[in-house]
N, C-alpha and C positions, 0 to 999 in steps of 0.2 A: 557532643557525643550522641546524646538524643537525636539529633535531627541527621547525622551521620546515619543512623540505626535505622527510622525511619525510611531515609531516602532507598538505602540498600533491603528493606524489608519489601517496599513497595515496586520497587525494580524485580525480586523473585517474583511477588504476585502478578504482574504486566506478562512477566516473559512467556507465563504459560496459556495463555488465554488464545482459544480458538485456534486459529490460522496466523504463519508467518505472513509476512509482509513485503509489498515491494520494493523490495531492497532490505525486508526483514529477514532478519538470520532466527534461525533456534537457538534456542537456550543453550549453554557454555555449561558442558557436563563433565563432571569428576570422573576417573577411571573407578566403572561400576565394579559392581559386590554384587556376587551371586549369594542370596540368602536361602534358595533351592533346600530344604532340609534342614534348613536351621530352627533346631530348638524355639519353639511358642513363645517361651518364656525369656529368649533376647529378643525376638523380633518387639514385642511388647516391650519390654524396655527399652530400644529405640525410639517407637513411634510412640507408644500409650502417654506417655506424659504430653505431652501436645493436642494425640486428635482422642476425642472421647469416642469408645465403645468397648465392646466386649473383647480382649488378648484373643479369647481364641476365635472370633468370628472369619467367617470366608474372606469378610472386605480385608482385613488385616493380614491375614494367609496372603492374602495374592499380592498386597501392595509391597509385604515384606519381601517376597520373591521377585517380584520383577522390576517394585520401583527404589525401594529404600535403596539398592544400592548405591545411587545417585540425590537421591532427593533424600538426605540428613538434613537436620538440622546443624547436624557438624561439619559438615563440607564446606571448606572457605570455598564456595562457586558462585555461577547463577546461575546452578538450577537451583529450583526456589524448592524447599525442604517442606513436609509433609503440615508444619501448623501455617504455613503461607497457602497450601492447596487446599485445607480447608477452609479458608474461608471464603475462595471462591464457588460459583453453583454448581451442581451439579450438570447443570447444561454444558458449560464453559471445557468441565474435564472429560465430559464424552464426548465432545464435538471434536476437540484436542487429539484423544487417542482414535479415534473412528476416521476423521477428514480431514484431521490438521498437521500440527508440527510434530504432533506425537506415533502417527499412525503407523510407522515404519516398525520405530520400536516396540508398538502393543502389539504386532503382527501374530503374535502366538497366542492372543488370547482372545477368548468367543466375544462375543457380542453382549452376553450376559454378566460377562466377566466384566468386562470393561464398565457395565453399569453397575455393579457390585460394588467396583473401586470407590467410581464419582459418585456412589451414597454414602458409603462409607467414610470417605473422606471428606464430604461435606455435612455428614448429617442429615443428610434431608434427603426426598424422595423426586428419582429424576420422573421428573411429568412436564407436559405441554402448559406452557400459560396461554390458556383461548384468550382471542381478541374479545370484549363485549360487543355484543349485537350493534349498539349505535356507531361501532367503529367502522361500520361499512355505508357505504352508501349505492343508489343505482347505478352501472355504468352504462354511458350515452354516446356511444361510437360518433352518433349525429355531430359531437364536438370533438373533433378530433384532428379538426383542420385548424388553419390558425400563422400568423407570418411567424410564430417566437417558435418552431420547432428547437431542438436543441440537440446537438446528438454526440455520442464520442468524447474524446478527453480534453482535446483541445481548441473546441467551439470549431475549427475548421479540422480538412485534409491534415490544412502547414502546421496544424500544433499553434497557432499564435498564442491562445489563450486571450484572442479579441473577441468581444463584442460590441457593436454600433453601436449608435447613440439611438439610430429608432426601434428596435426591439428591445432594446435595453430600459427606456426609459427613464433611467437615473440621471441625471446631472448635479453639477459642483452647487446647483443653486438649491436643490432639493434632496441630497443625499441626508442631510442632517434631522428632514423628517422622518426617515426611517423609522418602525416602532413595531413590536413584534405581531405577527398576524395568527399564527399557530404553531405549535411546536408536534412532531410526531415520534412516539418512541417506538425503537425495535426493543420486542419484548426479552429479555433477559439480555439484551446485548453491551457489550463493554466497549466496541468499537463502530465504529461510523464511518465508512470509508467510500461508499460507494458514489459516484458523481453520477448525480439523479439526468436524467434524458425528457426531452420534454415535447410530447405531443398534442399539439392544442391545447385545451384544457387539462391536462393529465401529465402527473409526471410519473417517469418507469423509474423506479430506484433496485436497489439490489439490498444482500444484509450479510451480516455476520453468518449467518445459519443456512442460507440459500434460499431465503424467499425474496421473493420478488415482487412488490406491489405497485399495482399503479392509482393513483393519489393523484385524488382531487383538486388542482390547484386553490380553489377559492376556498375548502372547505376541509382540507388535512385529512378527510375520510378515503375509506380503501372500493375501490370497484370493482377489483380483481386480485387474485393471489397466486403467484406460480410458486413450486417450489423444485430447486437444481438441487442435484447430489449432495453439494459442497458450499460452500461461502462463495459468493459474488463480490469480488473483490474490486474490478474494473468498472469504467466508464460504460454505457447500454450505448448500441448503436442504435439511431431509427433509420429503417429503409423505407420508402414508399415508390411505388411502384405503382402507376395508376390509384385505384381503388384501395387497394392492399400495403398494408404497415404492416410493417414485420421491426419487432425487436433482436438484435442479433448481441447474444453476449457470451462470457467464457465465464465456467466458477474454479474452482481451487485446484480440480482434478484434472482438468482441461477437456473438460465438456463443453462446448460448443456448441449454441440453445439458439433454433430462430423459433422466435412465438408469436403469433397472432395478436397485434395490439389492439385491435377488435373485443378479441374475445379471450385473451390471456390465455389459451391454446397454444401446446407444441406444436409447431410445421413440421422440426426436424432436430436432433442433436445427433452431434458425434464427437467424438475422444480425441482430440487435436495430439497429446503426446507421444513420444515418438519410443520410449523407455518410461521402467518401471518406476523411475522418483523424477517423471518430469510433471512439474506444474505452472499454472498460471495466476500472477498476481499485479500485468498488467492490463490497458484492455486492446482490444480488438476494432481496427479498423475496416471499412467496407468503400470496396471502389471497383468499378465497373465489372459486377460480378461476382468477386470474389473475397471472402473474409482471411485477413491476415491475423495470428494469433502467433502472441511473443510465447515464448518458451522459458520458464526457468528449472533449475534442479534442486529439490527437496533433499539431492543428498547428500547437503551440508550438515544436515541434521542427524547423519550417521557416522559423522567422523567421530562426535564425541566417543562412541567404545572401539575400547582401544582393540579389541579383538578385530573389527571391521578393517577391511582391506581397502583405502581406500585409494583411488576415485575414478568411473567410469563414463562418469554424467555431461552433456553438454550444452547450453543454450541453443536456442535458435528459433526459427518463424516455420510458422505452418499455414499457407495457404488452402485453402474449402472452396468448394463450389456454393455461393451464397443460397443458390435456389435449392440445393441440395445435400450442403454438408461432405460433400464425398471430396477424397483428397484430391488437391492438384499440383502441389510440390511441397518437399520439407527441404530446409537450409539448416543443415546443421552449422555450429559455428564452429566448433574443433572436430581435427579426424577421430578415430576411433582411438581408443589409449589403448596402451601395452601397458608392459609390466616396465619399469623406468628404475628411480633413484631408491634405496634403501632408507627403512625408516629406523629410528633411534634400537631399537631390539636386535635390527636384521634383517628382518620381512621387508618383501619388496613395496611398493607403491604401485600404483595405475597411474598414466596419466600421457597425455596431457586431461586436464577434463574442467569445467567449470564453467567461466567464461555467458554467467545464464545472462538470460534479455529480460531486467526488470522493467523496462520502460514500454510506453506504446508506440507502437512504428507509426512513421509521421511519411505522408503520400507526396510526391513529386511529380505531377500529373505532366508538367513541360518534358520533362525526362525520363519519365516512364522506369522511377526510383523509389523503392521501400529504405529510409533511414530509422536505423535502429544506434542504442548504445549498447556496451555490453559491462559484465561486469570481472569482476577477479577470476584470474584461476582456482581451483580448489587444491591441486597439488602442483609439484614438482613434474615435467620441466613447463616453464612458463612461456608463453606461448605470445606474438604480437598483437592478437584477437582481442586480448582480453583489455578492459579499460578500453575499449576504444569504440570510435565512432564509425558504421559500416553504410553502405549504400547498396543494396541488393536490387538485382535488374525484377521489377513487379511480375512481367511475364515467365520467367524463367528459374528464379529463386537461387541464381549465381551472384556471386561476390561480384561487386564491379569496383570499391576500393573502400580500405582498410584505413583507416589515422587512429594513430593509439596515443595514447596522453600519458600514462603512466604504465614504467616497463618493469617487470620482473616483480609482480603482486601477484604472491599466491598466498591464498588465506583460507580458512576453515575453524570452525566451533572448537577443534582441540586445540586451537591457540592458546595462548602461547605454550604448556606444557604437557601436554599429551600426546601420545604417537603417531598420529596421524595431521601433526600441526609440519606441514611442509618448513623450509629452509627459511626460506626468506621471511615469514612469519607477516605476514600484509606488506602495506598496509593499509590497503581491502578499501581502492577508490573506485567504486562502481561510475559507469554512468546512470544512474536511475533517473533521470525523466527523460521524457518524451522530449527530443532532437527539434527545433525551429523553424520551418524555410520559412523567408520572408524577403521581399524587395528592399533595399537597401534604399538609402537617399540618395544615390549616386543613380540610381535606377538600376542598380545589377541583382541579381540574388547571394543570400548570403543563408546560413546554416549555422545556428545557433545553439549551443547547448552548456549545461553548469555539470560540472561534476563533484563529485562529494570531497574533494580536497581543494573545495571551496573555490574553482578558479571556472570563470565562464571562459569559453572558447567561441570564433568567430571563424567559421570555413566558408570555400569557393564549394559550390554544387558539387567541385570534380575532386572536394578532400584536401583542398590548399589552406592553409594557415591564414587568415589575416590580422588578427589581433587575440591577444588571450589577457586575461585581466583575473587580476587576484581580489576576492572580496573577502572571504574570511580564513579562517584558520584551517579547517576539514578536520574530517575525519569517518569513522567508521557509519556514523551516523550523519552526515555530512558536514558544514559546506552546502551544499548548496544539493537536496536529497530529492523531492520530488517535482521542482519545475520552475520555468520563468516562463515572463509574458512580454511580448509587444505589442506597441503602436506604430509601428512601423517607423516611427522619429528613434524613440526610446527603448532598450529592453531591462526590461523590469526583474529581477534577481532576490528572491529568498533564500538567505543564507543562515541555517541552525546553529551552529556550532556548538551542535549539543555537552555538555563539559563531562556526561558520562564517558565518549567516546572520543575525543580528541586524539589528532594525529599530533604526539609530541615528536616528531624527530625534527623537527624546528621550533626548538624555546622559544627563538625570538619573534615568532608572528604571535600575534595576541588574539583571542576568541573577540570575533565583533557581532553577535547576530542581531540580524534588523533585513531592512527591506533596502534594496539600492537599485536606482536608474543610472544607466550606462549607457554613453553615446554608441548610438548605434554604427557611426560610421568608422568610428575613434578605440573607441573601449575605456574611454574616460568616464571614468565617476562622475556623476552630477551634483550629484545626491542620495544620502542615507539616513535613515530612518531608524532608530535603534530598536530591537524589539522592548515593547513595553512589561515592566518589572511585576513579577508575581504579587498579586493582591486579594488572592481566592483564600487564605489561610493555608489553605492544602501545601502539601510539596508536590512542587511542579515546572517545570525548565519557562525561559524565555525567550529561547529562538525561534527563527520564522521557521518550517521545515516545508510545511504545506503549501502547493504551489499557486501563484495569481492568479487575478484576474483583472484583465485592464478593460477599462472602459475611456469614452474621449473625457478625458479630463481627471478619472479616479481612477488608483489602484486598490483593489479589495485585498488584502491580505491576511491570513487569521498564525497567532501563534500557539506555540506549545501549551501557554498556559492559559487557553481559553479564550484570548480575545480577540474579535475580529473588527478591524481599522479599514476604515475607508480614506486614503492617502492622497494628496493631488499628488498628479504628474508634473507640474511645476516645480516644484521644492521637497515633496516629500510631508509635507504640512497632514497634520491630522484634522479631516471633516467632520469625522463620525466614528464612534467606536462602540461596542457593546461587550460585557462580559458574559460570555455564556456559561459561565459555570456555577451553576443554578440548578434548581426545581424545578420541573416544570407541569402543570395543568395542559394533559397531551389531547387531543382532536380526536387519538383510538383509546381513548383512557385508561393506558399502560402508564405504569411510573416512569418520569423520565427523568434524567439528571445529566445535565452540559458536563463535560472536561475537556481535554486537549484538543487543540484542531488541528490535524497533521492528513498528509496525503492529498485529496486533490481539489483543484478550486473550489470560488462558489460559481451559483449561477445567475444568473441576472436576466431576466426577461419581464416586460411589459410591467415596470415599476416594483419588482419583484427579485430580494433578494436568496436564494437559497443557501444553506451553509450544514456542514454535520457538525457534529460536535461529542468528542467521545473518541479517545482511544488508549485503551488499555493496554500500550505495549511501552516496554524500554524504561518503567518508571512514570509515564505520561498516565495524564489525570484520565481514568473510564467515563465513558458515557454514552448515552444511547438516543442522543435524538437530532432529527433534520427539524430546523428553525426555519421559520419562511418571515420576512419583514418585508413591510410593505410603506410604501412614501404614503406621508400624510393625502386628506384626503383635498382634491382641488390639486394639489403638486403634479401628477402626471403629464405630463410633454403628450 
């Protein structure tokens, strides 16, 4: 019963932190209570026994009125109830209501207000934690050349999630020196998601809060600091262009940032979204000229009240002029919604609408193709868009063909009983990662991708079937959620099966999560790798969620509960493994502490492994630092 309590206590505290996630949903809210004029002296007896301060204080006025109606502690939900929100910082709950999952809903209240809450409710006073002065060092443009650039989500255009043997530097004979080199923390952050880009010596990483540092490889110190609107959620593109490097990324809002790697300078931003709750939580691709940026919709997060009309919102890509940031075409992925099916009351619905792009669009440079996946509808009527895999003409931003894997999924935050939870009720198989091309052993191309009802899929360039193969169970949280890797023999499949969110409308598949290679010509299993079983103390899952990374002979794979396995491609055999959920003595002498590793590879260059570690959502362990391990010394190829 304890460890029941626990798990459901620590799931509230995850769900509110910062920013949703790709392929993260909002917190699952109760039909609100307006406490608008209610009596001091009930609001106080809802909240006073849990959060300490004064009944009749402002922070307690305002959180009675706008939040307790959802956030009890008596709501069987998840939203997480008011002594779960204080004990998170006050960063986490104005970041939340200001740029995150919350911001729709605090929309009526000032700026000040907002800060009043997150003191209030934490106790403490919202302030800046400064870097200290040694956490910086000079930066040296002069080293900024270098063979290990690194850029984007998935090492290339095709998404493989390959890197060589010669900038990689790691092999089967020396992965097990690995041993840690320095640890970097972001300062009050709970999640670590960003997949660092690497220029010469320096890597560009992104954070929780929207800074952006670029970091010293040899030495964990900062040489520059940008800071975006919102969370930096995606992978950093590097462009170079003669002389000039440009960083080019997207944050939460869908801003859309090139900056001077130089001199950590803005060039240019602009607002990629196309409606009022579009945002971005994948990253952004660049090819000949132009930035492609996926699309997803925030207004999932407004289904929870039941007053809200829902859903008008839809996925899709927005191409930029790189040099420029000015628009060059937007693809929506559904038409515009009407007024459609009736909800449980009587009030109508919108729709079609949902259907967002959690993943990053993956380049077809032979065919002159943007491949995207998509995800669920959000209502009623369900559309063939959604779940599926799309191929968009690059010059033009037209559909050129559609395969959908899973029909008639419309889903939303008021699932299952609240009125604006559509018909079909999921059950909500996104594709969220990033789509594969890659050459086949037959020498043809093939198109690869996993989606979260755990089953990889194997298509012809032009959207043909050729194999699909089931590795785990799926569900809400996947199956198989932010990505796989090839070697062009092999493709490499993380599948979670996280047990909070399981798809039961089939008892009889069983949760397997672990790591599996899959013939690539076949779609035969090889081999599987179980994820390794919780040994932190903490409560914390054991499936893979976070996507590969393959190298000639190792797959790098980290899971939910902290540890990350260096795997042969052979057998699946374990080389090397380390547990990051730890302490750590950090390079900018911010407190750091490992948890979960979820979201997107590591990176590997020039004997050098990089990895995050930390994320606070869905019940998964928080934490806040990038790891760098380095092979012993004399081991470098």
């Amino acid at each position: 019963m304890i460890k029941t309590i626990l798990i459901f206590s620590t799931l509230l505290v995850t769900l509110f932190t910062a920013v949703p996630d790709a392929t993260d949903k909002a917190p699952i809210h109760p039909s609100p209570v307006n406490y608008a004029g209610t009596d001091e002296a009930v609001i106080s007896k809802n909240a006073k026994p849990f959060v300490d301060g004064p009944a009749d204080s402002t922070g307690m006025k305002l959180f009675g009125t706008h939040c307790l109606g959802c956030h009890q502690e008596s709501q069987q939900s998840l939203a997480p109830g008011y002594q779960v929100l204080s004990s998170m910082t006050p960063r986490a709950i104005y970041a939340s209501l200001t740029t995150g999952k919350m911001k729709h809903q605090s929309a009526a209240l000032s700026d000040d207000e907002k800060k009043t809450i997150a003191e209030w409710l934490t106790r403490s006073t919202l302030k800046s934690v400064a870097m200290p002065e040694d956490a910086y060092t000079s930066f040296t443009p002069n080293n900024l050349s270098g063979k290990s650039d690194h850029s984007g989500w998935g090492n290339d255009k095709a998404g493989t999630g390959f890197r060589s043997a010669e900038p990689a530097s790691i092999t089967k004979e020396n992965v097990s020196s690995l041993k840690l080199k320095w640890a970097f923390a972001f300062p009050e952050g709970t999640i670590t998601r960003t997949k660092p880009a690497i220029a010469g010596e320096w890597l560009i990483v992104g954070s929780q809060y929207g800074q952006v540092y670029a970091i010293n490889r040899n030495t964990g110190k900062i040489g520059w600091e940008f800071s975006a609107t919102a969370a930096v959620r995606g992978a950093i593109s590097i462009v170079r262009n003669g002389q000039k490097i440009t960083a080019i990324f997207a944050d939460y809002s869908t801003n859309v940032y090139a900056i001077n790697v130089k001199t950590g300078k803005l060039i240019w931003n602009s607002r990629a979204g196309f409606e009022p709750h579009s945002a971005n939580t994948g990253s952004v691709i660049v090819h000949q000229g132009k930035v492609y940026v996926p699309i997803v919709s925030a207004e999932i997060g407004a289904t929870s009240l039941n007053k809200y009309q829902c859903c008008t919102s839809s996925g899709g890509v927005v191409a930029l002029n790189a040099e420029t940031g000015k628009l060059v075409w937007t693809y929506r992925i559904l038409p515009e919604a009407v007024l459609s099916v009736k909800k449980k009351n009587g009030e109508s619905f919108y729709g079609p609408s949902g259907a967002p792009v959690w993943c990053s669009p993956t380049i077809d440079v032979k065919r002159g193709l943007l491949y995207i996946g998509t995800g669920q509808n959000y209502s009623d009527p369900t559309t063939s868009t959604s779940d599926a895999l799309q191929a968009i003409d690059l010059k033009t931003g037209k559909l050129v063909w559609n395969f959908q894997a899973t029909s008639e999924d419309a889903y939303n935050i008021a699932c299952p009983v609240f009125l604006n939870c559509p018909t079909s009720n999921g059950p909500d198989l996104d594709f969220g990662m990033a789509p594969i091309l890659v050459k086949g052993p037959d020498g043809n191309d093939m198109l690869l991708a996993g989606q979260k009802s755990g089953v990889v899929f194997a298509l012809t360039p032009q959207g043909k079937l050729l194999w699909k193969t089931r590795i785990g169970k799926g569900g809400k949280l996947g199956g198989i959620h932010w990505g796989m890797a090839t070697d062009g023999v092999h493709v490499y499949a993380s599948n979670a099966d996280n047990f909070i969110a399981l798809d039961n409308r089939a008892p009889d598949i069983k949760p397997t999560p672990g790591v599996y290679a899959l013939n690539l010509k076949t779609g035969d299993t090889l081999w599987s790798s179980p994820s390794p079983a919780c040994s932190s103390g903490n409560v914390c899952f054991n499936g893979n969620s976070a996507a590969p990374l393959v190298i000639p002979g190792i797959v790098f794979a980290g899971s939910l509960n902290g540890i990350i396995r260096a795997l042969s491609t052979l057998d699946g055999s374990v080389l090397w493994e380390y547990n990051t959920v730890r302490e750590y003595n950090t390079s900018n002498g911010i407190k750091g502490k490992g948890g979960a590793i979820d979201g997107p590879p590591p990176v590997v260059a020039d004997g050098v492994l990089y990895i995050n570690s930390g994320y606070g959502m869905f019940g998964q362990m928080p934490g806040n630092v990038l790891l760098a391990f380095e092979v012993g010394p004399g081991k470098k190829n």
